[in-house]
C-alpha positions in Angstrom: 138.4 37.0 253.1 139.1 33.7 254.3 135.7 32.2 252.8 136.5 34.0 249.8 140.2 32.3 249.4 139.0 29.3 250.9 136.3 29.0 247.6 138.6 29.8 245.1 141.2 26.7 246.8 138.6 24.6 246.6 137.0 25.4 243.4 140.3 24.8 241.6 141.1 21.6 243.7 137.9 20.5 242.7 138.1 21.2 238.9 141.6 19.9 238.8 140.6 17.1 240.7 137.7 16.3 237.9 140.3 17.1 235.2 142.6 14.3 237.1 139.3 11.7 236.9 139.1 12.7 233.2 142.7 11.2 232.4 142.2 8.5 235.2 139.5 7.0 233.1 141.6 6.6 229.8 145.2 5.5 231.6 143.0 2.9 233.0 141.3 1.8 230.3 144.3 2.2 227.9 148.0 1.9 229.5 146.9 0.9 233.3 150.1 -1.2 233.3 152.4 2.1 232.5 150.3 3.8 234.9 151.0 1.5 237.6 154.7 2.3 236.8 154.5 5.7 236.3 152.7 6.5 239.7 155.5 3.9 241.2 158.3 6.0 240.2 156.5 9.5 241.4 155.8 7.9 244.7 159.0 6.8 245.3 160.8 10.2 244.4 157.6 12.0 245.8 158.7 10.1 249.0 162.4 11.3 249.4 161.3 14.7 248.2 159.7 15.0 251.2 163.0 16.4 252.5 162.1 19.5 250.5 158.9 20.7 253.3 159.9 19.4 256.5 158.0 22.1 257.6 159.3 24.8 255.8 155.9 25.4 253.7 154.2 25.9 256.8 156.9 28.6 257.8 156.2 30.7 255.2 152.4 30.3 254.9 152.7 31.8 259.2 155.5 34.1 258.8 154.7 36.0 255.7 151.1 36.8 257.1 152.3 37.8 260.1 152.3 41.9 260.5 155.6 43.0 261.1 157.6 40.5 258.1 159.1 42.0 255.0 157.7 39.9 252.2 160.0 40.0 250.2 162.6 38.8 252.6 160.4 35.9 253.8 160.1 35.0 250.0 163.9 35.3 249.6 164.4 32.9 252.6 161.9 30.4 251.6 163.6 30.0 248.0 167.1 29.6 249.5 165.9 26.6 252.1 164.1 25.6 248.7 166.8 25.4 246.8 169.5 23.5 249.5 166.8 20.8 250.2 166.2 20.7 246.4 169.9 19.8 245.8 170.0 16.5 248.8 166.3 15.5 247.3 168.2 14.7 243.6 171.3 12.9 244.9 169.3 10.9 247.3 167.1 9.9 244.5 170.1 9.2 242.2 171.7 7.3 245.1 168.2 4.9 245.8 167.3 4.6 242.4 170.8 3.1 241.1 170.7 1.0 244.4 167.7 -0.6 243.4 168.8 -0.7 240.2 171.7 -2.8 240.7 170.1 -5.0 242.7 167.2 -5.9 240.6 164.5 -4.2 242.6 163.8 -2.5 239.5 164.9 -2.6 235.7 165.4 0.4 233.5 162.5 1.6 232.7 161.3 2.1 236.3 165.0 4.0 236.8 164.1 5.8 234.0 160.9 7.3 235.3 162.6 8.0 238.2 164.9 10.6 236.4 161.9 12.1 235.2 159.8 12.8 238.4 163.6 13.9 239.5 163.2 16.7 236.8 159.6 17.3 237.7 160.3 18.0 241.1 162.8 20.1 241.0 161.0 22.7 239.0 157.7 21.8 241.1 159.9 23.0 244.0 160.6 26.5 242.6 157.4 26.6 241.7 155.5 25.7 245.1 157.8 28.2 247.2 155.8 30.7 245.0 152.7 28.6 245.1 152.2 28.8 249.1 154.2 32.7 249.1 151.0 33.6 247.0 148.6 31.8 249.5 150.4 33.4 252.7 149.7 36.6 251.0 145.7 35.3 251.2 146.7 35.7 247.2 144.8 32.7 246.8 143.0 33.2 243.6 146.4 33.4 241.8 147.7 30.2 243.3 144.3 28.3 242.5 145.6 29.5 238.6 148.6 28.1 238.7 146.8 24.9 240.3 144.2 24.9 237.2 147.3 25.7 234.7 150.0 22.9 236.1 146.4 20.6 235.7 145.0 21.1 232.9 148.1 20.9 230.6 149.3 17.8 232.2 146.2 15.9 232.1 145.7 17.0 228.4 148.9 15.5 227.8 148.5 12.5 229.5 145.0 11.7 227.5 146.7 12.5 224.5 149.3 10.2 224.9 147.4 7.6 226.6 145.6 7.0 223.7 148.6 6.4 221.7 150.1 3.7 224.3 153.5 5.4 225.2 155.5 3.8 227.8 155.6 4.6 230.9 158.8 6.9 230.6 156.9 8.7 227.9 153.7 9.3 229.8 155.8 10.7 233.1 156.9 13.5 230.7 153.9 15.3 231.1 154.4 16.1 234.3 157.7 17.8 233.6 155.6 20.2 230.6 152.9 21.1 232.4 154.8 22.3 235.8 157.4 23.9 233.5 154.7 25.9 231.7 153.1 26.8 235.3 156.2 27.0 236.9 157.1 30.2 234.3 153.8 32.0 235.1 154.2 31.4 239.1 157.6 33.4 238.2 155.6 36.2 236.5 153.3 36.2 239.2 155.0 36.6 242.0 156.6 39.8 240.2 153.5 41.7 239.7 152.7 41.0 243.1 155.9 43.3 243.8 157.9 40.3 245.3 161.6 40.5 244.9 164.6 38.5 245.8 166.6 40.1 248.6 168.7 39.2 251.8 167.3 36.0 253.4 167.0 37.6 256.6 164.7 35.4 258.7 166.8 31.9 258.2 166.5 31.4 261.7 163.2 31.9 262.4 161.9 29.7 259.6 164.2 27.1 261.0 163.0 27.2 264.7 159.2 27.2 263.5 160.2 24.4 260.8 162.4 22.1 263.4 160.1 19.9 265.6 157.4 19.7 262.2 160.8 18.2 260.1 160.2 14.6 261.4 156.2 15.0 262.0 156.4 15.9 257.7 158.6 13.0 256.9 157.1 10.3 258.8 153.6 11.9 256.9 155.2 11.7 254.0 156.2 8.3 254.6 152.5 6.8 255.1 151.3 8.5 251.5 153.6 7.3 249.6 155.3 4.6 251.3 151.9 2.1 250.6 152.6 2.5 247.1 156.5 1.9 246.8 155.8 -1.9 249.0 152.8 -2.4 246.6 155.4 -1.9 243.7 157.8 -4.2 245.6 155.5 -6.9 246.0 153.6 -7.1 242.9 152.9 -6.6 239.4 152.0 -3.0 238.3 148.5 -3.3 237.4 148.0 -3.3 241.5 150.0 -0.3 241.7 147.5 1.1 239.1 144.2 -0.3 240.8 145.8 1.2 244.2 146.6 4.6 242.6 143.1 4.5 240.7 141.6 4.8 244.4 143.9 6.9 245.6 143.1 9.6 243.3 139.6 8.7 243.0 139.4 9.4 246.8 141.8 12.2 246.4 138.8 14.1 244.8 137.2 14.5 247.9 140.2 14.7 250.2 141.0 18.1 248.2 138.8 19.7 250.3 140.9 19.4 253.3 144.3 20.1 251.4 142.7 23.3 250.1 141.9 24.7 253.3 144.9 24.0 255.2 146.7 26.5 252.6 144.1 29.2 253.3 143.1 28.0 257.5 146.6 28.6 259.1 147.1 32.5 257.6 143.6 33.1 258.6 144.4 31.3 262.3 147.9 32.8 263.0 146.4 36.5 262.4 143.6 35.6 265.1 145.0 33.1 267.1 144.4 35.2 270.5 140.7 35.8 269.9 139.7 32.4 271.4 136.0 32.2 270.7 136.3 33.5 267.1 138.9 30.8 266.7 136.3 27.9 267.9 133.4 29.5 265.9 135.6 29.1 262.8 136.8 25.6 263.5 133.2 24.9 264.3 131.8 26.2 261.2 133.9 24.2 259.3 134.0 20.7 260.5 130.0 21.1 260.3 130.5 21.8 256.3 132.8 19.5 255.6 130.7 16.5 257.6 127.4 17.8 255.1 130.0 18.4 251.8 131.7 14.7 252.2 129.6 12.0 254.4 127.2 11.1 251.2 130.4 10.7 249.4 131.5 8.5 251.7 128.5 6.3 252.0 128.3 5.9 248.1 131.9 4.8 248.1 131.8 2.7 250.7 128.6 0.6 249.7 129.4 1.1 245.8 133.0 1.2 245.3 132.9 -1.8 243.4 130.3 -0.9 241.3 131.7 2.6 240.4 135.2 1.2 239.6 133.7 -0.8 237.1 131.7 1.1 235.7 134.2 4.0 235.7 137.2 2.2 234.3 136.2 -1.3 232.9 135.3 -4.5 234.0 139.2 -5.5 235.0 138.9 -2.9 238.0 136.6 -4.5 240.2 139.9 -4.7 242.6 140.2 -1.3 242.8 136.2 -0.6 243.8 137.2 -2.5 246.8 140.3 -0.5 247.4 138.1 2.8 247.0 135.4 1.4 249.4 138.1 0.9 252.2 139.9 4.2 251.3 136.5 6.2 251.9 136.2 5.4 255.2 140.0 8.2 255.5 137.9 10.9 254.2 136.8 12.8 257.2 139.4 11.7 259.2 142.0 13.3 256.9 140.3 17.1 256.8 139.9 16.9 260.2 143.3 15.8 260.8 144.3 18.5 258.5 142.5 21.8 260.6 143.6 20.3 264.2 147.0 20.5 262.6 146.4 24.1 261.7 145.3 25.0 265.0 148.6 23.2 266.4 150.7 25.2 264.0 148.7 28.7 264.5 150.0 28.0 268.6 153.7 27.1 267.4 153.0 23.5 268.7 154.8 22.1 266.3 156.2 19.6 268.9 153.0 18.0 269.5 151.9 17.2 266.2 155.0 15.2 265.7 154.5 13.4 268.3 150.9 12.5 267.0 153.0 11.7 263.2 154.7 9.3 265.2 151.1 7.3 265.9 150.3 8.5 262.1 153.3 6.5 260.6 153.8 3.3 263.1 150.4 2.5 262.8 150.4 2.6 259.2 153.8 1.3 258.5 153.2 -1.7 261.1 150.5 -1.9 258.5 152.2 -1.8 255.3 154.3 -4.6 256.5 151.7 -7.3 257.7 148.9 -6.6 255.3 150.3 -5.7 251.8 152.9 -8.7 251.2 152.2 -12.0 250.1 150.8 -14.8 252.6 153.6 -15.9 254.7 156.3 -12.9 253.7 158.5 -13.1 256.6 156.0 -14.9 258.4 154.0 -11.6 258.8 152.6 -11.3 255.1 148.5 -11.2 254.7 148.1 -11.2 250.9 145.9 -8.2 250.8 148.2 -6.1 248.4 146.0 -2.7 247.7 143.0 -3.2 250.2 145.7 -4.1 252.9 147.5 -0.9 251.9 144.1 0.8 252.1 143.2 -0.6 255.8 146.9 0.3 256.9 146.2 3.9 255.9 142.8 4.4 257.4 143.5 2.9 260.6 146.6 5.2 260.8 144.3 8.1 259.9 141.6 7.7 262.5 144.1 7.2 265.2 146.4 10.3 264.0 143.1 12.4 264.3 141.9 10.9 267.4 145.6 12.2 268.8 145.3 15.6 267.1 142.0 16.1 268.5 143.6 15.4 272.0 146.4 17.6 272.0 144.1 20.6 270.4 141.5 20.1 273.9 144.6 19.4 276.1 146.1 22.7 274.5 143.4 25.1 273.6 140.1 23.8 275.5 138.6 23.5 272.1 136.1 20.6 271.4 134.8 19.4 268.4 131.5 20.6 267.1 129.2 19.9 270.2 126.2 18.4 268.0 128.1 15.9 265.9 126.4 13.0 267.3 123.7 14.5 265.0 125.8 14.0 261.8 127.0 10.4 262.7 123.8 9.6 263.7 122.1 11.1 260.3 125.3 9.1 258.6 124.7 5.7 259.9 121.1 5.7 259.3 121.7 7.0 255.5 124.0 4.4 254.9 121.8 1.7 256.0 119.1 2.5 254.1 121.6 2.8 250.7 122.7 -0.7 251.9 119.0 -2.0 252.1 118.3 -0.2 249.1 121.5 -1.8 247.2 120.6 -5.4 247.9 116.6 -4.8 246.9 118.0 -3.2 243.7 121.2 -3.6 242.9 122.9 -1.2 240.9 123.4 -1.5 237.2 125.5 1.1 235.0 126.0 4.5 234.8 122.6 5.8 235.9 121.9 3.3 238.0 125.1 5.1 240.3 123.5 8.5 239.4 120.6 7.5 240.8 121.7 5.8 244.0 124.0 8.1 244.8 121.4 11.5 243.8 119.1 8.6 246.2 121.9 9.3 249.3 122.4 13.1 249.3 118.2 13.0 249.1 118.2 11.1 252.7 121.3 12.3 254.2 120.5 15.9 254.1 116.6 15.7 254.9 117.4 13.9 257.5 119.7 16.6 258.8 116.7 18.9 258.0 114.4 17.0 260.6 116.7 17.2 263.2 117.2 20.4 262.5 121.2 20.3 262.3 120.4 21.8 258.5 118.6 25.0 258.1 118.0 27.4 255.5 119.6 30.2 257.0 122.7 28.4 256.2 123.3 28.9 252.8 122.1 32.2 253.1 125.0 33.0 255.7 127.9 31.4 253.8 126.7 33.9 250.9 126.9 36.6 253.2 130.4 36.1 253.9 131.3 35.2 250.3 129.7 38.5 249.0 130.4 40.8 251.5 134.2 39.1 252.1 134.0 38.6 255.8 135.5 35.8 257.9 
């Protein structure tokens, strides 16, 4: 089952991630400055939203998998804490948003978009304590619907518009349709599942499991969304849009990780005591995901510049160089993102806060010396959106680095013991895509195809010859999707 559910997460992350890359290309091309502003506004509400998790999501994926929990109930208590946190989430919004409007940080179109994304998150909050009640139920085929629903409507929408220049206050609109729409048939949903509101019995166990993950969620919180509020600060939009254009360019690939974490921490906490199976699992998976994303990483990072361009017009040659620093986060993050399962599976919730703590110093430190102008404060660098983008992958590979301590220190586990393989197959790929880069340098769309059809060539037949890749492989992962094993 847990191959199964994790296919269907990723199959819908991935096709609402292309979806996302669809409408990405035309806000770029046709209202990148209302872009910039719109993906301002969600970060900044997006960031005090935050208070609407702090570790609450997590709760409810562990509890209601756990034999023994009435559904229903654990449902009924995760709407409730929704609901409160939903309520301090909209006046702290209100609060910071007429702050900053009164004292010129922004004007009224930005506080405008603001009481959008308020609206949008409200109902995205009803709408996600269904969202991860269907995946704790290992329902995840239905919540991978509502993904591909909430998606495609909004990025429809956001086309459509685009290509009639709306402002910026329009264009956030579309969020509040499409999670409306999806929010309705998460509602039907979770009624044929035979899920019904009751007592919210378990308030205090969802709140002993959440505690010590409430300040690891917010400072994680703070470093995704934090890099684009200072951007905003500190510059004119279209950065925020060139910044945001390799964020969600990168996101595309980072989906992977997000998907499993909904799927890997049922799946853990129902076998958490069966040691070896819980190694072979973890095993199995950082394998895939090192042959899945590393040729996506070497074609970003030697040809970021080239596919920004050619993806999204001449103008975004800034943001090729954001998406080639950005890359370098992708492995980092999923791996970051199972060690915090495990942590979570053993209720060491304290532990990974205390790796947050790295996670969001490091990159706030960051924020602060690299993304303001030259001379801010006498700290500033200039770098703007590739500062932003350093900040964030340095904080990455240390967070992970943390993680992967505390799992060993706690468990015994060890990474994958043949990785050197992989890094070694990695570092020898991406030389020769570098070589070949500079004796032909690439030139349009095919010209990418090409090179980057050139990098999965060598990266996986050289993982052939040193036999880290065989065909039994594929043949196995079948298996287990077929016959709907573990």
């Amino acid at each position: 089952m847990f191959v199964r559910n994790f296919t269907f997460k990723v199959s819908s992350q991935f096709l609402a991630a292309v979806m996302a890359f669809v409408s990405l290309l035309v806000m770029a091309r046709y209202v990148a400055e209302e872009y910039g502003i719109m993906m301002w506004g969600l970060a900044l509400v997006s960031l005090i939203n935050t208070v609407a998790d702090i570790g609450f999501n997590s709760a409810n994926l562990k509890f209601i998998a756990k034999k023994g929990y009435d559904q229903s109930a654990c449902f009924s208590t995760f709407i409730v804490i929704k609901l409160l946190l939903t309520l301090i989430m909209i006046a702290g919004t209100l609060v910071t948003a007429f702050l900053m409007l009164q004292g010129g940080s922004i004007n009224d179109e930005g506080f405008q978009v603001c009481l959008v994304f308020v609206v949008y998150q409200i109902i995205s909050n009803v709408q996600f304590a269904i969202y991860y009640t269907l995946d704790g139920m290992m329902l995840s085929g239905k919540s991978s619907i509502l993904t591909l629903v909430e998606c495609s409507i909004r990025n429809v929408i956001l086309i459509v518009m685009a290509l009639y220049y709306v402002d910026a206050v329009t264009l956030s609109t579309s969020y509040v349709i499409a999670t409306a729409v999806s929010g309705l048939l998460s509602i039907y949903m979770i009624y044929k599942v035979g899920i019904r509101l009751t007592k919210p019995i378990y308030l205090k166990e969802y709140a002993v499991f959440a505690a010590p993950l409430a300040v690891a969620l917010i400072l994680s919180s703070v470093v995704t969304n934090l890099d684009k509020v200072v951007i905003g600060l500190f510059y004119d939009p279209i950065e925020v849009s060139y910044y945001s254009t390799a964020v969600g360019m990168i996101a595309t690939f980072t989906a992977v990780g997000v998907s499993l974490n909904n799927v890997l921490l049922p799946h853990l906490s129902k076998n958490v005591t069966d040691r070896k199976a819980m190694e072979k699992t973890l095993w199995g998976l950082e394998r895939a995901l090192c042959f899945i994303l590393c040729p996506f990483i070497i074609f970003f990072m030697i040809l970021g510049e080239e596919v920004a361009i050619v993806l999204f017009g001449g103008g975004f040659g800034p943001s090729g160089q954001m998406m080639a620093v950005l890359s370098i986060q992708i492995i980092p993050f999923v791996f970051a993102g199972i060690m915090t399962q495990v942590l979570y599976a053993l209720n060491r919730g304290a532990a990974y806060m205390r790796a947050s703590i790295v996670l969001c110093v490091v990159a706030v430190v960051g924020f602060f010396i690299l993304i303001p102008p030259l001379g801010y404060m006498n700290v500033g660098m200039g770098y703007g959106g590739v500062g932003a983008a350093a900040s964030v992958v340095i904080a990455y590979v240390m967070f992970t680095i943390t993680l992967i301590y505390m799992v060993k220190k706690a468990t015994g586990y060890r990474l994958y013991p043949k990785i050197w393989k992989i890094a070694l197959v990695f570092i020898v790929t991406t030389v020769a895509i570098w070589g070949l880069d500079q004796i032909m340098p690439v030139h349009g769309f095919i010209g990418l195809a090409f090179e980057g059809f050139v990098c999965e060539v060598i990266f996986l037949s050289l993982l052939y010859l040193v036999k880290e890749l065989k065909k039994k492989d594929i043949g196995l992962i079948w298996k287990k999707f077929r016959d709907d094993e573990d």
